[in-house]
DOLUMMI-82751 format. One record per atom (N, C-alpha, C): x, y, z; residue in one letter. Coordinates in steps of 0.05 Angstrom, whole numbers, plus 5000, padded with zeros to 4 digits. Example, Ala and Ser with C-alpha at 12.3 -4.5 7.8 and 13.67 -1.06 7.14 Angstrom:
<drenbas>
526448865156A
524649105156A
526449345156A
525749555142S
527349795143S
525850015157S
</drenbas>
This chain:
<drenbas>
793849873586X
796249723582X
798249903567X
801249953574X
802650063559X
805149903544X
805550013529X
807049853510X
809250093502X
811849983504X
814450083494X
815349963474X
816050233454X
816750053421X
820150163430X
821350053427X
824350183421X
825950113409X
824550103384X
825950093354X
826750383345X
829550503337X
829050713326X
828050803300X
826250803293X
824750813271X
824251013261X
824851053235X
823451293213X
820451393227X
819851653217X
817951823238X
815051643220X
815851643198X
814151503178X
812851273195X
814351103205X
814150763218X
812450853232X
813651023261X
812651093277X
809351163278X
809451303254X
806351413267X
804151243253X
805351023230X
804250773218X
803250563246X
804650573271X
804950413278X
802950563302X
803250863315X
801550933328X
798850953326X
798251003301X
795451023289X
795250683291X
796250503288X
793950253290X
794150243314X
796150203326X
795650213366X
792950433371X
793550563363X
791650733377X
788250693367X
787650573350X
784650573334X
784750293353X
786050153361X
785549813378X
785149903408X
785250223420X
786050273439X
787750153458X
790850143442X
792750153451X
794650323455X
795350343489X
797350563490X
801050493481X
801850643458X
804550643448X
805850893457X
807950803470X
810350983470X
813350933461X
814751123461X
816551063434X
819551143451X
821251063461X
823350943465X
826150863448X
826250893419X
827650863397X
830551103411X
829851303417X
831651453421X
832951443452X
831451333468X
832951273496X
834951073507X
837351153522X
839150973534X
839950963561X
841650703571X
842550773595X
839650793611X
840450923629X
837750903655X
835151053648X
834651223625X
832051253612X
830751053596X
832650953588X
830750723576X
829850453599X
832150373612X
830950203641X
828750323657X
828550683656X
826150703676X
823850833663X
823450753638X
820850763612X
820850433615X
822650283606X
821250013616X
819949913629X
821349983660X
820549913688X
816849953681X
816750213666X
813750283659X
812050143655X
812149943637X
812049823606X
810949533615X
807449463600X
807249243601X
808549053583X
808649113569X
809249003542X
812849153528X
814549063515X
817349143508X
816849163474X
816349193455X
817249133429X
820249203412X
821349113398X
823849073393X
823948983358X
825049113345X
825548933315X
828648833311X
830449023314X
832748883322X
834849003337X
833549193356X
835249233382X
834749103405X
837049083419X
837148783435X
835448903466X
834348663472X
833148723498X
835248463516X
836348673540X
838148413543X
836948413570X
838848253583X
838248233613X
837348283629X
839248503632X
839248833647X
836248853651X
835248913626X
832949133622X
830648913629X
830648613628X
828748523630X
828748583667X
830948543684X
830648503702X
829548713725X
829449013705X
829149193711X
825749283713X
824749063686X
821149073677X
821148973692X
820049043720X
817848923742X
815448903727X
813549003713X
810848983708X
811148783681X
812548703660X
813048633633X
810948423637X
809248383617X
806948223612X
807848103584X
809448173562X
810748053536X
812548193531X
815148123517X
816348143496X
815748143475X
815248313453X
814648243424X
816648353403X
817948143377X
819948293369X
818448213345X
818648433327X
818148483292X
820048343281X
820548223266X
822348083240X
822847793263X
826047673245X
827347493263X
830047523262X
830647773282X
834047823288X
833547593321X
836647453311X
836647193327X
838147353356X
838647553356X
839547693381X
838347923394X
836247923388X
833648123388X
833048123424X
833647813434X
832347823461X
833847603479X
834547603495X
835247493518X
832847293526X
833147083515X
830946883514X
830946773541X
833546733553X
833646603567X
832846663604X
833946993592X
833547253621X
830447253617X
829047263594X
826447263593X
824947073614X
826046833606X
824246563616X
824546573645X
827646593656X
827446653679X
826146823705X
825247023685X
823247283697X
820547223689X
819847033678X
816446893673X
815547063650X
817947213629X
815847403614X
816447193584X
813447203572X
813047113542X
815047273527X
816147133504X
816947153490X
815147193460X
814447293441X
813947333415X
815247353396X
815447193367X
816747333352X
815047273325X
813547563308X
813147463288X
814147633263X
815547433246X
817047443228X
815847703209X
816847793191X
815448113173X
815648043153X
812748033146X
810947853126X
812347993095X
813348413102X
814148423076X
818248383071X
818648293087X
822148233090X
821647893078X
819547793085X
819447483083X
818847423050X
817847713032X
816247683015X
818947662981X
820447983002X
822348032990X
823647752985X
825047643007X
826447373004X
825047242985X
823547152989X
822546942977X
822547032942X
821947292933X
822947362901X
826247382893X
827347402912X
830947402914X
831747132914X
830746922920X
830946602919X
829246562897X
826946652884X
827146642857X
828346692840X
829246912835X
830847002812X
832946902813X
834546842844X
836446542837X
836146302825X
833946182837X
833245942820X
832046052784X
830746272790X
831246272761X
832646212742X
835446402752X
837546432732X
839346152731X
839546042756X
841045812759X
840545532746X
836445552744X
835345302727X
834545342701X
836545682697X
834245732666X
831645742655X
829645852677X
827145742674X
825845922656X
826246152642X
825146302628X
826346182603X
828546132589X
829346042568X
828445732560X
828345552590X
826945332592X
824845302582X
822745502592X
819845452582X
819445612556X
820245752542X
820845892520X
821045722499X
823945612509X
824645352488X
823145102480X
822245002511X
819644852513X
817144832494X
816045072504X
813745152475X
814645242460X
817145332448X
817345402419X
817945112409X
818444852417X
819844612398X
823044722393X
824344832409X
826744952399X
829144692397X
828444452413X
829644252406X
829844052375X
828144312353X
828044102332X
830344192314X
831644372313X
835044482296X
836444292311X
836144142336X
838443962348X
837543652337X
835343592322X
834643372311X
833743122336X
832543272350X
831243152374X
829143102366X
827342772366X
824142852355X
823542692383X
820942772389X
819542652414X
818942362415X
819342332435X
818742002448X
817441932462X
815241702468X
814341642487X
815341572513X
814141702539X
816841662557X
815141412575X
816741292593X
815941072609X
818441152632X
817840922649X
819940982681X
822341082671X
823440792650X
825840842641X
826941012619X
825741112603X
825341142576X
824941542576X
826441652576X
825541892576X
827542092561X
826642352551X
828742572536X
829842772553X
831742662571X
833242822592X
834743012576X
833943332596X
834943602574X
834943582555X
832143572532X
832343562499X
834243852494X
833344002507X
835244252494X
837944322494X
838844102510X
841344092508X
843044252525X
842744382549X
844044532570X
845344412583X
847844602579X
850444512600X
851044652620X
849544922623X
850045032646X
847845142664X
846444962673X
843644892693X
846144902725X
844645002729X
847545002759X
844844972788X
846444812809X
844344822836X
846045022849X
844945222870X
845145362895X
846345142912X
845144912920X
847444782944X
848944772938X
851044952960X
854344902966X
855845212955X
853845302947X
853245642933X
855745812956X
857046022945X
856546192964X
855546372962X
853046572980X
851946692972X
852646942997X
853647192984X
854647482992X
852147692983X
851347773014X
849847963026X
850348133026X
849148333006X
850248703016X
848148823034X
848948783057X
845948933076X
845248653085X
844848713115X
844348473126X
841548593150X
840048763147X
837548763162X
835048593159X
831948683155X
830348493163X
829948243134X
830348323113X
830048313098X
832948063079X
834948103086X
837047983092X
837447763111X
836947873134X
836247483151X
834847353138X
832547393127X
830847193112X
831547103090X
834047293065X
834347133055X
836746923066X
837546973084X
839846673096X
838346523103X
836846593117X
835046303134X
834446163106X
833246263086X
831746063066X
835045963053X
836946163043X
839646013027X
840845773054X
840545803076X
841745583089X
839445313086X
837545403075X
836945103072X
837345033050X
838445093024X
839744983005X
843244933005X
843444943038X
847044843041X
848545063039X
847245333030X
849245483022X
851145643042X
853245743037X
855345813049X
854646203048X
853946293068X
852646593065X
854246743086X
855646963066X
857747223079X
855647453074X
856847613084X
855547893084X
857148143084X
856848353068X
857648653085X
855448833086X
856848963121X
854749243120X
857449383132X
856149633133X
858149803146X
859249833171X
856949663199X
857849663215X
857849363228X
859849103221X
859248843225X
857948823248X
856648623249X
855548503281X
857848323302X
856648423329X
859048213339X
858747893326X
861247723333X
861447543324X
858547343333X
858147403361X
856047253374X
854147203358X
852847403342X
850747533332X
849747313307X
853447363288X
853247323269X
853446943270X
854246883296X
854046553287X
851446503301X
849546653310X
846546603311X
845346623287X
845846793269X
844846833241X
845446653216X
848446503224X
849046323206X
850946463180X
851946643189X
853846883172X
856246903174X
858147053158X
859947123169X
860347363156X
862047513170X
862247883156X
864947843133X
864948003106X
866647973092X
866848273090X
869348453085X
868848663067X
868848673040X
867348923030X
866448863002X
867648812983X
869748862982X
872148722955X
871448412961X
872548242981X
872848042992X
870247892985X
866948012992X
865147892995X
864847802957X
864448092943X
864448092920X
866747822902X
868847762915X
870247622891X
870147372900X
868947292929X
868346992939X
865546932932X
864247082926X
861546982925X
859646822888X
858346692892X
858146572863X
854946682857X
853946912875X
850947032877X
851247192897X
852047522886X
851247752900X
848347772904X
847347812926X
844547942932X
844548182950X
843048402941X
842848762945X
841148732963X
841448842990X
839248963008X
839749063028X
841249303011X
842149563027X
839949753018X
839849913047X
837950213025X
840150383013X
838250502996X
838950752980X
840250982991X
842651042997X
843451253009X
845351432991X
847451593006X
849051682994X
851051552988X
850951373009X
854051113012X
853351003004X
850450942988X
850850572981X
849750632941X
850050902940X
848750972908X
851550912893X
850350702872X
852150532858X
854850402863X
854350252888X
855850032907X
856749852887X
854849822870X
855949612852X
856349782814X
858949842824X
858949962797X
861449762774X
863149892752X
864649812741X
865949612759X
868149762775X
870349632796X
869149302819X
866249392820X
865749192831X
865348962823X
863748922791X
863348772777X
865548612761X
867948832764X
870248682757X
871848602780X
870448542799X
871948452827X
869748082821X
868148142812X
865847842814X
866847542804X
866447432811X
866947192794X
866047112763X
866547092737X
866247052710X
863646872713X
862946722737X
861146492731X
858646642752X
858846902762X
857846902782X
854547082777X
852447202790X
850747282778X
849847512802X
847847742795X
847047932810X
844947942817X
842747952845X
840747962847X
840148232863X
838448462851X
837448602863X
834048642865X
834248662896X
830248662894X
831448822918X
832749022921X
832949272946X
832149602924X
833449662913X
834049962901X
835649932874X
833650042851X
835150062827X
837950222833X
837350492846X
839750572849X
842850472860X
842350182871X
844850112879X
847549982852X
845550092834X
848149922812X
848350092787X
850750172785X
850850332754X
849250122732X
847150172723X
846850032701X
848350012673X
849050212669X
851050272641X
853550002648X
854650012670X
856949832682X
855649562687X
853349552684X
852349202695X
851049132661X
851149242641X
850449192619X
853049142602X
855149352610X
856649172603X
858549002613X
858148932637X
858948742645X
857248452626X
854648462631X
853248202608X
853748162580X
854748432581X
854248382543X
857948222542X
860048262560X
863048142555X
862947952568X
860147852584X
861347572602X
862247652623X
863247872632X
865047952654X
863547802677X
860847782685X
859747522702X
857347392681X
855347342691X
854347032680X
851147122683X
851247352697X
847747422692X
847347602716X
844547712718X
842947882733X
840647752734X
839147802763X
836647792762X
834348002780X
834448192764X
832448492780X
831048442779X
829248552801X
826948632810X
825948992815X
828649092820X
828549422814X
830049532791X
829049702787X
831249922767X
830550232770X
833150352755X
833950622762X
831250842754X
830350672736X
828150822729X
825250642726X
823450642734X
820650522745X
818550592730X
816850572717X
817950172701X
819750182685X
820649972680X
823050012658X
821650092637X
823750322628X
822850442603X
823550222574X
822450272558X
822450002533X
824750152523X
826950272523X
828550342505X
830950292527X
830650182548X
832950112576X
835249982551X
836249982550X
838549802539X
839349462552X
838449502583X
839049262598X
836948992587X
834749182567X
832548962563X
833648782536X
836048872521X
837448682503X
839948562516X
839748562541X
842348402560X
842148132554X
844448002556X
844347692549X
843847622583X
842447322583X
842847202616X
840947452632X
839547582633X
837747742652X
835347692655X
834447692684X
831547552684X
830947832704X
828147912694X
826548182704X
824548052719X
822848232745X
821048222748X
820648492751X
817448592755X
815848862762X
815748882786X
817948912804X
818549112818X
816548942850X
815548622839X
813648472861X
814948392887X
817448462898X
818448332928X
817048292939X
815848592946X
815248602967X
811648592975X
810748512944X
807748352944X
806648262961X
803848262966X
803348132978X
803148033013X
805948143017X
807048153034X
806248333064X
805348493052X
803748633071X
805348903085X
808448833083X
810349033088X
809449253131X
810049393113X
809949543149X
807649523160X
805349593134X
802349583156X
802449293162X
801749123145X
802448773157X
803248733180X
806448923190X
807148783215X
806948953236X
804949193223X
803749373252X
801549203262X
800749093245X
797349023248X
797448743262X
799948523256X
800248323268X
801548483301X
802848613299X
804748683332X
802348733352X
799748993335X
797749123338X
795748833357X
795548683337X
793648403347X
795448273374X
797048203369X
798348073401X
797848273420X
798648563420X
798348703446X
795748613453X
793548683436X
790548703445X
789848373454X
791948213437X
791247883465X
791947953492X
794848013489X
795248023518X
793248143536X
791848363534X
790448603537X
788548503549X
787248263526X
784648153538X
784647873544X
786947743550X
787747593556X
787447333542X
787647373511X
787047213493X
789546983483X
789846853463X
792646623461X
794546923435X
796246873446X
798647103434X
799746933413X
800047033390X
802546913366X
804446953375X
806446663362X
808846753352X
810146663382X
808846533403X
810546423425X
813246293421X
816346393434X
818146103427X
818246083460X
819745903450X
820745763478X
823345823487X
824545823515X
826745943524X
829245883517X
829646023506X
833545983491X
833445993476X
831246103457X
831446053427X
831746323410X
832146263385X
832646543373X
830446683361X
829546403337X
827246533340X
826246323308X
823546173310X
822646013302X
823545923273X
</drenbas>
């Protein structure tokens, strides 16, 4: 059975991804770099298509005479021609990337963190910090209870949020999919926007970065580390933010002058941070950012757990070898859809 990946992928991915194809005795060939009528007549090849978020459109399906699946890595909602699929009898797959899913899910923490106060919360909690406010405990019943003993006025919810995306790849759809189910209103910049089509499949809209930065009430980082994106968020940008607004990075310490995001907390210039990376790993105990007012840390856990690239070699790895042996495939959708 052969299988075409045509993701262009770091050489790194690549051979992460060849070595498990190949120990399942699966044949992988790699396609990332082909266009135009080389890549339609490597398809034509091809039992199998894989895809993470370059588009398999029409064209190309109608071209796979042999295609036995589609399989796409993450969930880019324009990844595949669902519809040209169904029409040509070929499965569709999509399973989501267990370490993009993992990331999100610590980037929607440290929002809810900072937003419900939950480290100062439980702090205060067990210390009794409500007894200088002359609060003494009560027995509570249905009606009868000590709503906020500690006395907080600025507990804030995400619904109705707007929440501005720097970097919108695998890792970035996931966190929209999860902020649109708290109502929120989610822009983005990257360097090269998506067509519009794209972006109202994703639930987005493109801002540039002055623009995204001073509409948004929760920056979130998940751009890589480049030349262009080393300290994206420096002085100028933080004074582009909203006073009430807060920072979440779980992409690259390097994307933010820290000297400039410290003092941004220490004047109020916004309302908090919540990292998961920094410039230097682990944070050294003499960081300065660790006497920041409003900052909530974690160790560097996004992407925990998660399983990251081997995870979604080893899940792509398992569907080929269903199809193969003609076993039940993950991650089936149904025709017209984007993706579960």
């Amino acid at each position: 059975m052969r299988t075409l990946h045509i993701e262009p992928f770091a050489e790194w991915i690549r051979e992460l991804f060849q070595r498990t194809a190949a120990e399942a005795g699966i044949e992988m060939a790699w396609g990332g770099e082909l266009r135009g009528g080389g890549l339609r007549d490597a398809a034509a090849e091809a039992d199998v298509l894989v895809t993470a978020t370059r588009r398999i459109g029409g064209d190309l399906i109608r071209d796979a005479g042999r295609l036995r699946l589609i399989q796409v890595q993450g969930r880019a909602p324009w990844a595949v021609d669902t519809r040209a699929a169904a029409a040509a009898g070929i499965p569709v797959s999509v399973l989501p990337h267990r370490g993009a899913i993992a990331v999100a899910e610590q980037s929607i923490a440290l929002m809810l963190g900072l937003y419900r106060k939950l480290v100062p919360g439980h702090r205060g909690t067990r210390n009794a910090d409500y007894r200088p406010l002359g609060v003494e405990p009560v027995r509570t019943t249905e009606r009868r209870i000590a709503f906020n003993w500690l006395g907080y006025d600025d507990i804030r919810q995400l619904h109705g949020r707007v929440l501005g995306l720097v970097g919108l790849g695998g890792i970035g759809l996931e966190v929209a999919r999860r902020a649109r189910a708290f109502d929120m209103e989610v822009a983005y910049h990257k360097r090269s926007p998506l067509p519009r089509r794209h972006e109202q499949m994703a639930g987005v809209r493109y801002l540039p970065l002055p623009e995204l930065l001073a509409a948004s009430d929760i920056v979130s980082l998940h751009a890589p580390h480049t030349e262009h994106t080393g300290h994206i968020i420096d002085a100028e940008a933080l004074r582009l933010m909203k006073s009430d607004a807060i920072l979440v990075n779980t992409a690259r310490g390097g994307l933010v002058d820290e000297a400039a995001l410290l003092d941004a907390l220490r004047t109020g210039q916004i309302a908090g941070a919540g990292l998961d990376v920094f410039l230097d790993e682990p944070l050294p105990r003499d960081n300065p950012l660790i006497g920041a007012p409003n900052v909530l840390f974690s160790p560097h856990v996004g992407g925990g757990t998660g399983g990251g690239q081997v995870g979604m070699a080893r899940d792509v790895v398992a569907n080929l070898v269903a199809v193969r042996d003609g076993d039940e495939v993950r991650g089936l959708v149904a025709a017209g859809t984007a993706s579960p």
